[in-house]
N, C-alpha and C positions, 0 to 999 in steps of 0.2 A: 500854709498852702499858698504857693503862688498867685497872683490877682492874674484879672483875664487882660489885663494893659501888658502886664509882666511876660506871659505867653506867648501875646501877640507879636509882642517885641521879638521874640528870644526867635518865633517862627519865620518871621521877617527875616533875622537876622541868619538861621541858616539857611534857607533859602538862594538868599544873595550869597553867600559861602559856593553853596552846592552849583550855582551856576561860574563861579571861576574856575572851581576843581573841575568842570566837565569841559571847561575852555581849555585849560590847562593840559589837561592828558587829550582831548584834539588836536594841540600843537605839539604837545609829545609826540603822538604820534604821526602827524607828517613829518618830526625831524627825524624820528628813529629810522625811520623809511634810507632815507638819505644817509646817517649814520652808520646804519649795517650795512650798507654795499660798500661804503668807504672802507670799514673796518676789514668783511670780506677781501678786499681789493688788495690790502694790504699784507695779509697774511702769507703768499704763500712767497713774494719776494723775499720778504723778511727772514721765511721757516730754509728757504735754498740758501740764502746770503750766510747761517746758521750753518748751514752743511757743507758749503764751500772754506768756511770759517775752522769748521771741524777736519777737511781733507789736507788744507794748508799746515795745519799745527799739526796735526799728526807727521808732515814729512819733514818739520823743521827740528833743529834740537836746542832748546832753551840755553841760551849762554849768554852771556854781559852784551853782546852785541843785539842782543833778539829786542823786538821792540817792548818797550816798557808795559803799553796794553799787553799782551800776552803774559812777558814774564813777572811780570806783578815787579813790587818794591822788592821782594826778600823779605818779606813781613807781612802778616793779617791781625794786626793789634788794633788798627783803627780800622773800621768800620763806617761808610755813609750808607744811609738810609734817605732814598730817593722814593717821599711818596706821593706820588701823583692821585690827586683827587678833584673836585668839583669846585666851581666858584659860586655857585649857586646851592641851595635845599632844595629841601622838600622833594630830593629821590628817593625815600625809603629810608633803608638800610645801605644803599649804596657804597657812601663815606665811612658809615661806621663798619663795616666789613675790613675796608682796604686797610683802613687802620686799628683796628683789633691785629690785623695778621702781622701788620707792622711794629705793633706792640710785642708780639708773641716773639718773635725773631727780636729784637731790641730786649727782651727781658733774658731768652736764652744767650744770647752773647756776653750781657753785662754779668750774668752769672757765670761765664766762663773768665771773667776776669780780662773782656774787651773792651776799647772804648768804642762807643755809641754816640753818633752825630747823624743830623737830620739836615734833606735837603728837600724842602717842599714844593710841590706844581699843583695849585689850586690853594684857596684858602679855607676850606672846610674842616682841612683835619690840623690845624694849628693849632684851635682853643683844646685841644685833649691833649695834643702830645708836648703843648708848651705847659699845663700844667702838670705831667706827671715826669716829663722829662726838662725840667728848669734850664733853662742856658746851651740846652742841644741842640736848638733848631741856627742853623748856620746861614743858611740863606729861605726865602720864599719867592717864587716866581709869579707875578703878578699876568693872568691870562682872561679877565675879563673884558679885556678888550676883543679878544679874540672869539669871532661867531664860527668861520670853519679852520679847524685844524688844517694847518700845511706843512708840507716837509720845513719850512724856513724856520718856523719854531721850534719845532723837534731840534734843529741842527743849533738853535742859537743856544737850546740849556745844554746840548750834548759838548760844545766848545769852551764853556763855562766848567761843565763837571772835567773835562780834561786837561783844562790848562788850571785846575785847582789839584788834580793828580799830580801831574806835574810839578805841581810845588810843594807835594810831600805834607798835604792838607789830609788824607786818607789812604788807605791800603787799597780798602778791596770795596766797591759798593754795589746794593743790591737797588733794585729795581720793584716797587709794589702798583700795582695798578688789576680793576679788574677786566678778565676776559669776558666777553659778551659770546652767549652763548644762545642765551634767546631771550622775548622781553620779560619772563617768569625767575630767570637763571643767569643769574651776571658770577661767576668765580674768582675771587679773590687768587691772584698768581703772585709771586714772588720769584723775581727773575737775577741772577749776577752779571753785572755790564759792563764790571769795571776790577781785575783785567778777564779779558775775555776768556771764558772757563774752558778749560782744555777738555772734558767731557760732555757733549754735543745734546742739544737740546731736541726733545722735536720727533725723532728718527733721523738727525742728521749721519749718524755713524752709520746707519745702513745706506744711504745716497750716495755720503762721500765715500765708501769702502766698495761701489759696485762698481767701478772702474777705472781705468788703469791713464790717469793724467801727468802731464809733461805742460810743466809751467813755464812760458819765459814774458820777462825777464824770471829770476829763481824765487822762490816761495817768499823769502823775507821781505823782500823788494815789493813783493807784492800788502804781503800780511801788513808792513808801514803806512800803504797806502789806503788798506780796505779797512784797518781796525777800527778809524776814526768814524771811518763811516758806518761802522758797523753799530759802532754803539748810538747814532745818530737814528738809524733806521729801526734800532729796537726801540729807542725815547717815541719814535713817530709813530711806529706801532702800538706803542702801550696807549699816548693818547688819542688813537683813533679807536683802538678796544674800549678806553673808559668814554668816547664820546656817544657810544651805540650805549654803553652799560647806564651811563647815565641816563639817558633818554629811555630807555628799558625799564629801568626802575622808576621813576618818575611816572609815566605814562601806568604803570601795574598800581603806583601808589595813590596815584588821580581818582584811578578806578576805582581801587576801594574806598576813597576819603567820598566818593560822589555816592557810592553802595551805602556807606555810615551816615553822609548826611542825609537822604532818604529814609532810612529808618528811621533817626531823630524824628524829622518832624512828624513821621507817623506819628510816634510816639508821644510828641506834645502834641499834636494835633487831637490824638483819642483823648489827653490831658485837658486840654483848652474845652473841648465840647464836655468833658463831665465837668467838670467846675463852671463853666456856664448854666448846666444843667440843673444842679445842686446851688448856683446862686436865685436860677428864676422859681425851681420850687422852692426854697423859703421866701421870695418875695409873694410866689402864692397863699402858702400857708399864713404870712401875718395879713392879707390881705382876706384871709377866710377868716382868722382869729379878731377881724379888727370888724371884721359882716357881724360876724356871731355875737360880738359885745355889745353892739347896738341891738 
């Protein structure tokens, strides 16, 4: 049985716990605030820029001249896997979600007989996928410097993952990050960004298909110049979704780590008073036992 030093301590000890976790999901939750209107915000330029994406490719026809984002290599053998995650814990499930789903797509392609290469934003899901995947992670993007997500970051890994295209580093890459949905609900998405999928995400086939557009200069001309940026604004959007998602899970997991430490100390608390209780009556009873012998 534990002594009542031992208790005291342990009670002490969550305690001081239970007031960081409630610090903690407080300032979760002022950033989430912040967070989701960004992530909001950013949604529906991105979901048009997707349907404009999808009106363009549908009028062009894929030949040697078409730009390389669209018409891919001529190959999907190689595979990057771009998964954006957190640089920080203790959001839950958050990381391990994003990367479970990045697993699951990584083990269906290696069994199709593709190759699989990793390209990381955040440092949280490294220690998993550098041991089960040895020698795949190609690059990691280091963003703990970074307090709010800006378009300039988004654009700096989006010119890094295309000018590694470009050099015939990978075929086709997908994009894992999760969507924010509420702070109970973050979903794990899996998105292709790399070359841009000729089948329209979103409901972009019903936008770009409800009227009747005349591009100039002519589509390609166009498609050369928005592809880069397209893939720029989907990086910026995933990490402004995992900025809310994080903060969403973090702040739900505060919550319950502050519900668990609460219970504990009840729990040693009713511990601590029986075992003080059961130490002072035996000091009674030898104090009756030691009357009586006299």
């Amino acid at each position: 049985m534990p002594s009542l030093k031992s208790l005291k301590v342990r009670i002490t000890s969550v305690k001081s716990t239970q007031k960081i976790t409630k610090a903690m999901k407080m300032v979760a939750a002022a950033k989430l605030r912040r967070a989701q209107q960004a992530a909001e915000a950013g949604r529906p330029y991105a979901e048009r820029l997707n349907a404009v994406m999808a009106s363009l490719a549908s009028k062009v026809t894929i030949g040697p001249q078409s730009p390389k984002l669209l018409a891919g290599t001529g190959s999907d053998q190689v595979h990057l896997l771009v998964v954006a995650t957190s640089e920080r814990g203790l959001a839950g499930a958050f990381n391990t979600n994003i990367v479970r789903l990045a697993r699951k797509t990584a083990d269906a392609l290696i069994a199709e007989g593709k190759t699989v290469k990793f390209y990381l934003i955040g440092k949280k899901g490294r220690a998993v996928i550098a041991r089960l995947y040895p020698g795949k992670i190609v690059h990691q993007v280091d963003q703990s410097h970074i307090k709010n997500v800006a378009f300039s970051d988004a654009h700096e890994v989006s010119e890094d993952l295309i000018a590694r295209y470009a050099a015939g580093e990978f075929d086709v890459a997908h994009l894992f990050f999760a969507r924010f949905q509420s702070a109970l609900v973050q979903e794990p998405t899996e998105l292709q960004i790399i070359p841009v999928p000729l089948t329209p995400n979103e409901g972009a086939a019903a936008q770009g298909a409800s009227a009747a557009v005349e591009y100039e200069p002519d589509e390609e001309a166009i498609l050369t110049e928005l592809l880069p940026r397209n893939v720029a604004i989907q990086l910026f959007r995933a990490m402004l979704e995992n900025a809310a998602s994080e903060q969403g899970s973090r702040m739900t997991a505060m919550d319950n780590a502050t519900r668990n430490a609460g219970d504990m100390i009840n729990r040693l608390t009713i511990q601590y008073n029986r075992t003080r209780q059961a130490a002072i009556t035996t000091e009674l009873v030898e104090i009756i036992s030691g009357a009586e012998a006299l």
